[in-house]
C-alpha positions as a printed Julia matrix, in Angstrom:
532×3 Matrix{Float64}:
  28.82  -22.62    6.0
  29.35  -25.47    8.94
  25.93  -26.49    8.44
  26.32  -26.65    4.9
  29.59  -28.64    4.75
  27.8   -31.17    7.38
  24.79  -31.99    4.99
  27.66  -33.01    2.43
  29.7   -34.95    4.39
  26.09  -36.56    5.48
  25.51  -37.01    1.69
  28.85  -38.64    0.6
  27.77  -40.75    3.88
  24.42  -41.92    2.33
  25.3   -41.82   -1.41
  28.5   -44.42   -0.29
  25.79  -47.24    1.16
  23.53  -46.46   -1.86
  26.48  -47.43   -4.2
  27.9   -49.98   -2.21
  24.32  -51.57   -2.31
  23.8   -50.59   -5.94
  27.16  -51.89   -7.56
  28.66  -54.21   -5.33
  25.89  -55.73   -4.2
  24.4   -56.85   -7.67
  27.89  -57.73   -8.62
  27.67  -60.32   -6.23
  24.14  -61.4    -6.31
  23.9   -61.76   -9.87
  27.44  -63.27  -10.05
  28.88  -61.66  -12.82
  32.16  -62.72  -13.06
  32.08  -63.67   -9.53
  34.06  -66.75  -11.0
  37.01  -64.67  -12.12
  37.79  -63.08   -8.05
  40.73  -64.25   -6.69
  39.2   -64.63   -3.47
  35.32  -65.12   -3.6
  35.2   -65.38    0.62
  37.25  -62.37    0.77
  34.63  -60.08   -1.59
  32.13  -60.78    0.63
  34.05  -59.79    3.56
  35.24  -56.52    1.88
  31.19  -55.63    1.21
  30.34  -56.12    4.84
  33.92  -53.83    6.03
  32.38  -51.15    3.73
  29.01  -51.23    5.26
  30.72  -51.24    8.95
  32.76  -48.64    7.79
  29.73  -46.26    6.64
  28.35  -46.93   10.42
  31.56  -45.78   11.82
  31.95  -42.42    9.72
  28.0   -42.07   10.94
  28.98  -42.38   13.94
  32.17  -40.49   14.12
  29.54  -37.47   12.62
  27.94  -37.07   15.22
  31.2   -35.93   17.15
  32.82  -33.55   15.11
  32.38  -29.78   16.13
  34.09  -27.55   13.89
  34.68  -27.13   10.52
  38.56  -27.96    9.93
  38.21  -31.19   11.71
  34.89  -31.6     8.98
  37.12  -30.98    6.33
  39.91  -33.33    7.72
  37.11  -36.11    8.16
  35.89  -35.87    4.41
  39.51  -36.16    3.21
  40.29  -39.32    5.52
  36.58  -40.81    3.89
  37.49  -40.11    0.13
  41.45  -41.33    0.68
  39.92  -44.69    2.15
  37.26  -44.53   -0.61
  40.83  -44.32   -3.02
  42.4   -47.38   -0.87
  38.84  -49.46   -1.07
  38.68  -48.67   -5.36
  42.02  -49.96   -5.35
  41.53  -53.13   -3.59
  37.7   -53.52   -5.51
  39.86  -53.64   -8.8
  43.18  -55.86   -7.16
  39.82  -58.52   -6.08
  37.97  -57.77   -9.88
  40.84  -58.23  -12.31
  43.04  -55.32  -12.33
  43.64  -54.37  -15.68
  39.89  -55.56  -16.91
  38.05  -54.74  -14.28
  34.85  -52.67  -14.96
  35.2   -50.87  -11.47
  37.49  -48.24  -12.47
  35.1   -46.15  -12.9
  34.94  -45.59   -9.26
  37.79  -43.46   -9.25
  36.04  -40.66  -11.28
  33.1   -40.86   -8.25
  35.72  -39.98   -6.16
  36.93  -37.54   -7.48
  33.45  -35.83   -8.12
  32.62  -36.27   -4.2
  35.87  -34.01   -3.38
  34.65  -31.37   -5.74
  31.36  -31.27   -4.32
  32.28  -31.96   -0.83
  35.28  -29.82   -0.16
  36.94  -27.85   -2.72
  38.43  -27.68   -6.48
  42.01  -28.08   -4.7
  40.41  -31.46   -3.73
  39.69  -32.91   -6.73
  43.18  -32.17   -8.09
  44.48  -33.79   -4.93
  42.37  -36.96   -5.03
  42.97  -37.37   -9.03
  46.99  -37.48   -8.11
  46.33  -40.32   -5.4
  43.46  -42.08   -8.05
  46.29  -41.98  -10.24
  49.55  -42.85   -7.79
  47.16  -45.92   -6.71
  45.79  -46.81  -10.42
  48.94  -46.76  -11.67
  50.65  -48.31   -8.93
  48.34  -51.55   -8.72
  48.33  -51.61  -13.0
  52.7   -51.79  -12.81
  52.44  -54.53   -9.93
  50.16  -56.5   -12.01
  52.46  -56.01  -15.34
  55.41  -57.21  -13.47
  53.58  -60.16  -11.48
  54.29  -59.22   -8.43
  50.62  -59.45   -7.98
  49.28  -62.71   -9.5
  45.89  -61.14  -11.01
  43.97  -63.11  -13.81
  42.54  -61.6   -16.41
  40.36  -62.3   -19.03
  42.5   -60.91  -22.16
  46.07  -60.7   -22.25
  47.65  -57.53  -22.26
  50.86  -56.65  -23.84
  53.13  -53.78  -21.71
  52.09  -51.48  -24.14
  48.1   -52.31  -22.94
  49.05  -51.24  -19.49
  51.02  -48.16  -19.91
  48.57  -46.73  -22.0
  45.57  -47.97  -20.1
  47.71  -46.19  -17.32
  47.72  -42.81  -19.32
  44.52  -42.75  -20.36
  43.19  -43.51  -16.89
  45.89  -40.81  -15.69
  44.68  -37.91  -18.7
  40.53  -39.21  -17.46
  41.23  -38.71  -13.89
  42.88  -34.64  -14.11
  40.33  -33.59  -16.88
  37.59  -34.95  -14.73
  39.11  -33.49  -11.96
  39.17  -30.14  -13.7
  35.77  -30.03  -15.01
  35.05  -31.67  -11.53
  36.67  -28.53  -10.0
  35.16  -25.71  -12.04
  31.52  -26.77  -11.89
  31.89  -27.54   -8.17
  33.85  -23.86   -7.66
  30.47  -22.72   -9.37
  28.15  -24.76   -7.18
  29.94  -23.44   -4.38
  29.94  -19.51   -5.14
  25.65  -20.36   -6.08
  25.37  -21.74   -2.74
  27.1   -18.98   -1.07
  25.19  -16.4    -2.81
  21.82  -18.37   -2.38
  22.75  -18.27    1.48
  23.56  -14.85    1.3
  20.23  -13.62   -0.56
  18.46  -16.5     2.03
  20.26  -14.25    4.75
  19.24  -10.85    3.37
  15.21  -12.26    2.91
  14.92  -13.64    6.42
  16.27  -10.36    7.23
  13.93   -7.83    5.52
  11.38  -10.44    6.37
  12.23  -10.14   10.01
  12.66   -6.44    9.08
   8.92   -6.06    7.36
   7.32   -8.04   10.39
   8.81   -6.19   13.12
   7.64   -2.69   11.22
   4.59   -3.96   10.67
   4.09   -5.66   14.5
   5.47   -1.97   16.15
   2.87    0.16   14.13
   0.12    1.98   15.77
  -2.33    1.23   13.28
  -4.29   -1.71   12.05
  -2.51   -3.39    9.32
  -4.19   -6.64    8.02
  -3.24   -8.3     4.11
  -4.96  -10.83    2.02
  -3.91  -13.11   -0.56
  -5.15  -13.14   -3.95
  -8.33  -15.49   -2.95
  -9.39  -12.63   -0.87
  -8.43  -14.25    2.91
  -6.44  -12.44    5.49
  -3.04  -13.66    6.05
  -1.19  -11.14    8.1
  -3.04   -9.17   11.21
  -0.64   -7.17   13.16
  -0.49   -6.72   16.78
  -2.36   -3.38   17.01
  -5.18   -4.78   14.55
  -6.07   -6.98   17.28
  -6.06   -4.71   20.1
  -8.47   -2.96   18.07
 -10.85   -5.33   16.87
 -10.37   -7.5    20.13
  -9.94  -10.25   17.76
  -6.87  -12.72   18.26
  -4.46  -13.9    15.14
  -6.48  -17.25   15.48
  -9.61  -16.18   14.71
  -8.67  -14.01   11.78
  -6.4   -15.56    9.62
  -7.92  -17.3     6.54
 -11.26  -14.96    6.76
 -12.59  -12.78    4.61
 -12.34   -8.97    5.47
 -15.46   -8.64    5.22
 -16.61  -10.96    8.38
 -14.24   -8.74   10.42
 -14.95   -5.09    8.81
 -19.29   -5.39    7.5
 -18.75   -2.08    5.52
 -16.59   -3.86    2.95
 -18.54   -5.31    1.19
 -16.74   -5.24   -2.31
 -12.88   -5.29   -1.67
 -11.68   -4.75   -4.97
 -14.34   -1.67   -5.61
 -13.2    -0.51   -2.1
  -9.59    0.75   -2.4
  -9.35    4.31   -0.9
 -10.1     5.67    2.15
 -13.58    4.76    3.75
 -14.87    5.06    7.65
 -17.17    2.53    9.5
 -18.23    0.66   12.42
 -17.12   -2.37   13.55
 -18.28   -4.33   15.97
 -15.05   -4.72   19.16
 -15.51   -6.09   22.47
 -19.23   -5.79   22.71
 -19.68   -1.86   21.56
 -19.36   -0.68   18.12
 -16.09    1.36   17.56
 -15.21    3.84   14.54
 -12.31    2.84   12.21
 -10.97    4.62    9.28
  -9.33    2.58    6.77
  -7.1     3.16    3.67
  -7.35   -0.27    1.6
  -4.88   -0.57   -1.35
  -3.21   -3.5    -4.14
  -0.25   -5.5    -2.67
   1.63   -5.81   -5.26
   5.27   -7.98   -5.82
   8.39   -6.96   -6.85
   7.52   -7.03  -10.31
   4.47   -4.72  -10.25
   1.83   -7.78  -10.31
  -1.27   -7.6    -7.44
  -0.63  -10.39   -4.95
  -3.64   -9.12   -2.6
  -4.76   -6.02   -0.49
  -3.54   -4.44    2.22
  -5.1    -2.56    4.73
  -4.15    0.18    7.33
  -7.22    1.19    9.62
  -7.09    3.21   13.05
  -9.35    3.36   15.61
 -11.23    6.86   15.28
 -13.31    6.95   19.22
 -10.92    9.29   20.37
 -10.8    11.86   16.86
 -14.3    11.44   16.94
 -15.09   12.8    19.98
 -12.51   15.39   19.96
 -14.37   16.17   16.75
 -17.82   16.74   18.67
 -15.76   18.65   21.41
 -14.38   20.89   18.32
 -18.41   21.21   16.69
 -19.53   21.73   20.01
 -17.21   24.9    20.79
 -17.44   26.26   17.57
 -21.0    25.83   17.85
 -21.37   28.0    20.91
 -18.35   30.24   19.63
 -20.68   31.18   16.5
 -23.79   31.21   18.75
 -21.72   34.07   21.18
 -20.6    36.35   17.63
 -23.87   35.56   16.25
 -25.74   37.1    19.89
 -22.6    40.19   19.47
 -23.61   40.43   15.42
 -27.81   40.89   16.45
 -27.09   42.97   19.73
 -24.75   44.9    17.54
 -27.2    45.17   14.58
 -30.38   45.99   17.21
 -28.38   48.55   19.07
 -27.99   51.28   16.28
 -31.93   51.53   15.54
 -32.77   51.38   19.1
 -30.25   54.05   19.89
 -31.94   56.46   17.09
 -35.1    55.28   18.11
 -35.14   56.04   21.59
 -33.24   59.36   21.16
 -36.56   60.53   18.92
 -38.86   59.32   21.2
 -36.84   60.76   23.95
 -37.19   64.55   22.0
 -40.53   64.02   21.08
 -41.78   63.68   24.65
 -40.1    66.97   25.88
 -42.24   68.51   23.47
 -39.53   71.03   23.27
 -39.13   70.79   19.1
 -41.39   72.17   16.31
 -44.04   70.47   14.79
 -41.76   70.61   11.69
 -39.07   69.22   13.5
 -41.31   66.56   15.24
 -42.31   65.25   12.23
 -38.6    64.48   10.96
 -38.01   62.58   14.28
 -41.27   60.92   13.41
 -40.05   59.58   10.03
 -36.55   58.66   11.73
 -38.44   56.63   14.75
 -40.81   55.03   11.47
 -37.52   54.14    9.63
 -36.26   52.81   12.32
 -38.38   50.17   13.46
 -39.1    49.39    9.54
 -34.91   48.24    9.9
 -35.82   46.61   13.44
 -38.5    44.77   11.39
 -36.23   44.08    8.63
 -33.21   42.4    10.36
 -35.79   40.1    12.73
 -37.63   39.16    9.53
 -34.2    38.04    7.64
 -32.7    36.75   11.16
 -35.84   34.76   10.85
 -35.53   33.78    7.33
 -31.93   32.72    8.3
 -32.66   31.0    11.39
 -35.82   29.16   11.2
 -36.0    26.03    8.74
 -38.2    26.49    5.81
 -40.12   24.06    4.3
 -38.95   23.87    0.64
 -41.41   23.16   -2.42
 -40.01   21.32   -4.52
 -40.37   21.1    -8.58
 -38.38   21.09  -11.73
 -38.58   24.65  -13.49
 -36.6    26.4   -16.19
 -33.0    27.46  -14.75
 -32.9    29.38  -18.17
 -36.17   31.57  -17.87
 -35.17   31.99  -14.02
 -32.26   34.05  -14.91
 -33.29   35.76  -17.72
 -36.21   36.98  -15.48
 -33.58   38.15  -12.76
 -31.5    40.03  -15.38
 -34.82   41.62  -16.2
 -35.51   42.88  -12.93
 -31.49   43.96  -12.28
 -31.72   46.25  -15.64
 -35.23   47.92  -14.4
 -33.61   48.47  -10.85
 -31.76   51.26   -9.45
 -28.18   51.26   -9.99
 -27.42   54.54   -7.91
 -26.64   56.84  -10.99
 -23.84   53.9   -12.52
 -24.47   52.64  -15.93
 -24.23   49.23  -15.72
 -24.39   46.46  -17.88
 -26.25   42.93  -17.54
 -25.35   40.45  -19.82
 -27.42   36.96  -19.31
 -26.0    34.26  -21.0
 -27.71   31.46  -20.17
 -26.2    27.87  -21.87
 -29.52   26.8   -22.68
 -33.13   25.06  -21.38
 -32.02   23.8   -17.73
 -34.35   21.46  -15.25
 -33.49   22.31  -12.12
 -35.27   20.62   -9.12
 -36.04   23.26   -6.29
 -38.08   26.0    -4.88
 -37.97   28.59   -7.87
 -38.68   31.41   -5.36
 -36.21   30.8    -3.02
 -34.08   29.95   -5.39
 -34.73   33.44   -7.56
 -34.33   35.01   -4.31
 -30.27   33.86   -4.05
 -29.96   34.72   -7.57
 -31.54   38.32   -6.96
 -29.29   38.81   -4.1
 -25.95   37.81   -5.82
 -27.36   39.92   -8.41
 -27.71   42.74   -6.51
 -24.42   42.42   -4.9
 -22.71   42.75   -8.25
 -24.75   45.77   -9.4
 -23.61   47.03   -6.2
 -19.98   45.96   -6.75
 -19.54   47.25  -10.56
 -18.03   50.73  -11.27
 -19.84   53.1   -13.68
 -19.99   51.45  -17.09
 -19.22   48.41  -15.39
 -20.15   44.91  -16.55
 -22.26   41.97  -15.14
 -22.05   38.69  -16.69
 -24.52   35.67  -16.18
 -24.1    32.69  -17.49
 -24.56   29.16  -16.81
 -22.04   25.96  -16.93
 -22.95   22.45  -16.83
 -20.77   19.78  -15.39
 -22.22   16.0   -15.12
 -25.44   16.31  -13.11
 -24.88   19.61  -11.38
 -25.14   22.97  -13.08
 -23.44   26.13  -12.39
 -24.6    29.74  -12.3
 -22.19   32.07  -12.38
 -22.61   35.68  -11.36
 -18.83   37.68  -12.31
 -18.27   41.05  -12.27
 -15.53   43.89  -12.64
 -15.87   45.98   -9.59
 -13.01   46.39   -6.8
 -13.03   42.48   -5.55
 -12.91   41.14   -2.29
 -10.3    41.64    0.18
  -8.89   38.09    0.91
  -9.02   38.99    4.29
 -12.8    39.19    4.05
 -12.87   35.88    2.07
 -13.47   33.83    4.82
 -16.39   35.63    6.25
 -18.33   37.29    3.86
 -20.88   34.05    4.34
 -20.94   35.07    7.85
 -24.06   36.35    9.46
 -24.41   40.38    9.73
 -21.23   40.54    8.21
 -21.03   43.61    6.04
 -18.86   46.04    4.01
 -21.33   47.63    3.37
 -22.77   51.3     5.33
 -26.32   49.35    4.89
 -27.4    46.63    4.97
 -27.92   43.75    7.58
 -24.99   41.12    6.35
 -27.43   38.37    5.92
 -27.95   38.08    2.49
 -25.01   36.3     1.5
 -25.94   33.82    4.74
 -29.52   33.83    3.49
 -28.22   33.03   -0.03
 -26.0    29.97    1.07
 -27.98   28.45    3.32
 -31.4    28.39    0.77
 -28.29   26.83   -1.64
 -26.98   24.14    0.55
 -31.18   23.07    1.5
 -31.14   22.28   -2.37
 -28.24   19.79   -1.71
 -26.04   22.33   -3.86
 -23.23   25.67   -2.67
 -21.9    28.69   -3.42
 -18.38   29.48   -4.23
 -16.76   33.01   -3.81
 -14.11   33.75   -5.89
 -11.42   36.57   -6.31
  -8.4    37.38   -8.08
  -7.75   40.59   -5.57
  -8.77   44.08   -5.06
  -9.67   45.84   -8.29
 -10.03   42.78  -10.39
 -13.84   42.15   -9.43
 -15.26   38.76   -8.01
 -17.43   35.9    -9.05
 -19.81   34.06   -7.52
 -20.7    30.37   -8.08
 -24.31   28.77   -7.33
 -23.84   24.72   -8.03
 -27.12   23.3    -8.02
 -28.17   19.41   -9.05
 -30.16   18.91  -12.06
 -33.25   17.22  -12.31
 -33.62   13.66  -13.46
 -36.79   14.86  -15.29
């Protein structure tokens, strides 16, 4: 408020030499009715005692500190601004002089300079002087020529009107400066409040840990906090007014880039990880003013990340070793107690030939869990080619009806939605869908029911195998795509592995699903279509 009440007393400084230059001074270069002044020597004298006044309230300015002796100063200016009008009209004719509008300047300069008391107070003096000079003039005590005569009537209603002029302008004066007042206080206020959440905004966005950088609407970076910097080893300098792109290479669109995205950027020499979320800056109203952008630097995730892989790789290599040794152990154990009997030659030959068989099964089931351990572990080289999805399954659902079902009567509906091109290795492919097949022959109760079918969904295709056997135990649901992991009393565990990983070498996977125990399962093979 002191700083504001200093620029108007500064103003009624400034505006007071611009009218004394304006008015005056053409008055008495273009000499109208310079004739008429009492004193022609003394007019110019009174122009240069304004001017040399204006220098002294300048300079008087400069030394006021506070705000009461402000206001005290702007009174003393507009009560000598009174006494000068007064003197203008005494020297201009008094009664017909033209500079009586003056007063109402006045007047307006306490509105806008102090208050709307002010005005009243300065439109009683305008008056008390008006008046005052207009009754010495009627009664010739001062000798002032005019033009026209004026009858005593003339001046006392010249007086009125002047009188009625100065208190409505002074009210008007008043209320429109009480306005301009209460704007300016609110304007300083909200001007307050803005540098404030300004402050506020820049201090949250200097103390954050991550990146934060935003562009105006032409695309350039105009804000690039403290810890985007650090991280990109870049100073505010060198960034502001470039594109994002010349800092971050992987955004190459910025508008088709909102959302989260990872990349490398180039930061003191070596090439450092960043995730960033880019998103619309948008104003008050709702309307995009730029982008904004929040990226962190990722070394440290990252290589926690390969720590994490790396453990969980050798974690899954350890219960992977446990699973085989586990698997291996059984048939070895049978298989060396046979051999074991059968050198002794203590049994019958009837009896020698049973432990025969077992020993024979046996390493069949050796051979059988190295050759799908195999299948598991060792990459296969995948032939590729588009084939009918359609005639796959129908083929499969063939082979399910014509296999054993262990005494259940089960039913295999194939539904399929229609000619599909899948691109793929058909055997290997076949092979998942015989052994989800399987596993849901296996699953159903008697008179249970298989359903096959096939969804399509944009450019990948699903093949659903459901049935209405017991379900999986969500407990299980995590694992049952683990290697040798079984519910089963036979069995090796790996077909489900087997399954997924042929799946996931077509660029496609397989979802488990399961509403709980007794309400069966379904199984989910997404595969791409072909483009052919």
């Amino acid at each position: 408020m002191f700083k504001e009440l200093y620029k108007r007393v500064s103003a009624l400084i400034y505006i007071r030499v611009l009218l004394v230059t304006i008015l005056l001074g053409s008055f008495y270069i273009f000499k109208v009715g310079y004739e008429k002044l009492i004193h022609p020597a003394a007019f110019s004298f009174f122009i240069i005692f304004l001017y040399l006044l204006t220098i002294a309230y300048a300079l008087i300015l400069r030394r006021v500190k506070n705000k009461s002796h402000f206001i005290a100063f702007a009174y003393i200016q507009i009560i000598i601004d009174i006494i000068a009008e007064t003197v203008l009209l005494y020297m201009t004719g008094g009664i017909g002089s033209m500079f009586s509008i003056m007063f109402p300047l006045s007047i307006l300069s306490a509105g806008i300079v102090l208050s709307r008391r002010a005005c009243y107070i300065i439109a009683t003096l305008s008056s008390i002087f008006y008046g005052m000079l207009l009754d010495l003039q009627l009664f010739k005590i001062f000798h002032i020529s005019t033009a026209s005569v004026f009858s005593a009537k003339d001046f006392f209603y010249n007086i009125f009107a002047h009188i009625v002029a100065f208190y409505l302008i002074a009210f008007l004066g008043g209320y429109l400066a009480e306005k301009l007042h209460k704007a300016t206080k609110s304007l300083e206020h909200q001007d307050t409040v803005v540098s404030d959440l300004k402050a506020f905004s820049r201090y949250v966005i200097e103390s954050m840990s991550s990146g934060v950088f935003t562009t105006d609407l032409n695309g350039r970076i105009i804000i690039f906090n403290s810890s985007a910097q650090e991280i990109t080893k870049l100073d505010h300098a060198a960034v502001i007014g470039k594109r994002p792109a010349d800092i971050f290479p992987f955004l190459d669109n910025l508008m088709n880039s909102l959302g989260r995205m990872e990349g490398d950027i180039e930061s003191g020499g070596v090439m450092v990880p960043v995730g960033m979320r880019l998103s619309s800056l948008k104003d008050g109203t709702g309307e995009s003013i730029g982008i904004i952008g929040v990226f962190q630097d990722l070394t440290e995730l990252k290589e926690m990340e390969e720590e994490v892989n790396r453990k969980e790789k050798w974690a899954f290599i350890g219960e992977l070793s446990a699973s085989i040794a586990h698997e291996l152990r059984n048939p070895l154990a049978s298989l060396k107690g046979s051999i074991e009997m059968l050198r002794e030659k203590k049994v019958s030959e009837e009896y020698a030939d049973y432990l025969m068989k077992i020993a024979l099964s046996e390493m069949d089931r050796l051979n059988g869990i190295i050759t799908d351990f195999l299948l598991y572990a060792k990459p296969q080289e995948i032939n590729r080619e588009s084939f009918d999805l359609q005639k796959a399954l129908e083929d499969i659902a063939a082979l399910l009806r014509s296999s054993e079902k262990n005494g259940k009567d089960v039913t295999i509906i194939a539904r399929p939605a229609g000619a599909l091109n899948v691109n793929g290795d058909a055997k290997k492919l076949q092979q998942v869908f015989w052994n989800l097949g399987l596993n849901a022959v296996n699953a159903a109760p008697d008179k249970g029911v298989i359903d096959i079918y096939t969804e399509q969904r944009w450019n990948v295709v699903e093949v659903v195998f459901s049935d209405n056997g017991p379900g999986i135990d969500p407990d299980d649901m995590e694992r049952i795509f683990y290697p040798f992991f079984t519910t089963k009393e036979s069995g090796t565990g790996l077909g489900l592995s087997i399954a997924m990983k042929i799946a996931e070498e077509h660029g496609g996977n397989i979802i488990a699903e399961s509403k709980g125990p007794g309400k069966g399962s379904t199984f989910r093979v997404i595969l791409p279509l072909s483009n052919k």
